[in-house]
N, C-alpha and C positions, 0 to 999 in steps of 0.2 A: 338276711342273716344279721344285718345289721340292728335293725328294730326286734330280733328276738334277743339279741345280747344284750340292748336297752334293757329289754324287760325285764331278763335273769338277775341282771348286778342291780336294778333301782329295787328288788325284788329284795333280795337280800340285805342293799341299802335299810330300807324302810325298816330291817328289823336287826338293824346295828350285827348283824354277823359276818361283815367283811374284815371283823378282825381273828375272828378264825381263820380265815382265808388266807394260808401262806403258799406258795406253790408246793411245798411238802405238805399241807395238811392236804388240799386239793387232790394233789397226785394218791396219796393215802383213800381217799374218798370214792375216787374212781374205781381205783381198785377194789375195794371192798364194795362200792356198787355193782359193778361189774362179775361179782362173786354170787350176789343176788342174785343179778342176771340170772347169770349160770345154773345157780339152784333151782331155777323153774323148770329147767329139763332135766334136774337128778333123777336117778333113777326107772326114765321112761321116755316116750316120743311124744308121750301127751301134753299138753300144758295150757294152761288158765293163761288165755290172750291178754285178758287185764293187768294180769301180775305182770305178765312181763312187760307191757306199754310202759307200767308203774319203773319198775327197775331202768328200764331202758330212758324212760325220762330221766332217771335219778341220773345216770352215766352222761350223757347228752347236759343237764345241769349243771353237774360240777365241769366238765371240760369246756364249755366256753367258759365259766367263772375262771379256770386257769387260763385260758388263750386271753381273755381279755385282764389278765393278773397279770400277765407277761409281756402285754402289750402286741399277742399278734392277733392277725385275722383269721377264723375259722375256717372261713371259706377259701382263704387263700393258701393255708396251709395245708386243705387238704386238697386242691389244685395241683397244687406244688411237689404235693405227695405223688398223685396220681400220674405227672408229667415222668418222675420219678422212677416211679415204677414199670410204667410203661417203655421204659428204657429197658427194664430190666427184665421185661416179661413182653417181648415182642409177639402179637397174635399169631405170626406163622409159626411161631417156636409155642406156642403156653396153649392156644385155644383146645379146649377142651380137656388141657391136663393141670394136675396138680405138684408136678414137680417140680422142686427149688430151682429156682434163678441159676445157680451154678451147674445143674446138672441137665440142662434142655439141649 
């Protein structure tokens, strides 16, 4: 994870736009990458693999650019999440359902 965050920020180094990069512009980015995402399965089940790699890079791009904006680790925070979670979504309660955390 390390050596891909290298890559992303000296990436974006090389072409002076870490100063767009505020955690508000970032977070703004995600989202609206994210939106992309999502528009590859508008209206149907079908969807062009490529486009969405595309999108889904673009999402994966901006969010280490934030995690590494913020100064934390990608992979630790999503660790951290998963420890998290797994609190809250225990396998004898959650496996094979969908329902909220508060109502298992």
């Amino acid at each position: 994870m390390k050596d891909l965050t290298e890559k992303v920020v000296r990436f974006t180094e090389e072409r002076d736009w870490d100063q767009f990069h505020s955690p508000e512009n970032l977070a703004k980015s995600i989202s609206i990458e994210a939106g992309e995402l999502l528009e590859c399965f508008q209206w149907s089940n079908k969807y062009d693999i490529d486009e969405v790699k595309e999108e889904l890079a673009d999402v994966i791009n901006y969010s280490i650019l934030m995690a590494d904006k913020l100064g934390l680790d990608p992979k630790q925070i999503v660790l951290d999440k998963m420890e998290k979670t797994a609190k809250k979504y225990p396998v004898e309660k959650s496996k094979g359902r969908s329902t909220k955390y508060n109502k298992l």
